[in-house]
C-alpha positions in Angstrom: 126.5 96.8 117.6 123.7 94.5 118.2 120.9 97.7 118.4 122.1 98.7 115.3 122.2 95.1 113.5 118.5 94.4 115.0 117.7 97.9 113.6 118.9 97.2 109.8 116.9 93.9 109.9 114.1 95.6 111.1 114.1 98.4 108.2 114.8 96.0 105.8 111.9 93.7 106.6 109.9 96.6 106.6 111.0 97.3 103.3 110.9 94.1 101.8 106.9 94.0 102.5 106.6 97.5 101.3 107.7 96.3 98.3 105.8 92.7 98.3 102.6 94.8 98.8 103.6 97.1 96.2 104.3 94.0 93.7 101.0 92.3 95.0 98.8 95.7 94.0 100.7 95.8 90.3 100.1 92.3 89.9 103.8 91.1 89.4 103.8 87.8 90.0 107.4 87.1 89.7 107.9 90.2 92.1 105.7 88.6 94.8 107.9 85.5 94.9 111.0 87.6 94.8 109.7 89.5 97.6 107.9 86.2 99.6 111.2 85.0 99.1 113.0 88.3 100.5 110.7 88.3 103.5 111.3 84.9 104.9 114.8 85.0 104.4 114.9 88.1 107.0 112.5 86.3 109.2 114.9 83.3 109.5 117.4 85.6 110.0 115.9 87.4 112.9 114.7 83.8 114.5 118.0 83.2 114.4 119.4 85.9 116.4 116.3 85.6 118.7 114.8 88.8 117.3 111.1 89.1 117.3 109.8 90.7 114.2 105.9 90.3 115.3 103.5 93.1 113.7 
């Protein structure tokens, strides 16, 4: 259970900045906070859980 709940947070982080580099290169500003947002949420998630998320 825990290999598959490390590897959801780990597609959806990988998604999430997908999609903040996506709103960055199309200029959407209020996407970029969205996503910011969307991306530190799943970092604090994965801290929490003592997953490392490092690139």
């Amino acid at each position: 259970m825990a290999e598959a709940f490390e590897q959801e947070l780990r597609e959806q982080l990988a998604t999430a900045r997908r999609a903040l580099s996506d709103a960055r290169a199309a200029s959407d500003d209020e996407g970029v906070v969205a996503y910011e947002g969307r991306v530190c949420g799943l970092l604090a998630i994965a801290a929490l859980h003592g997953i490392d998320v490092a690139d």
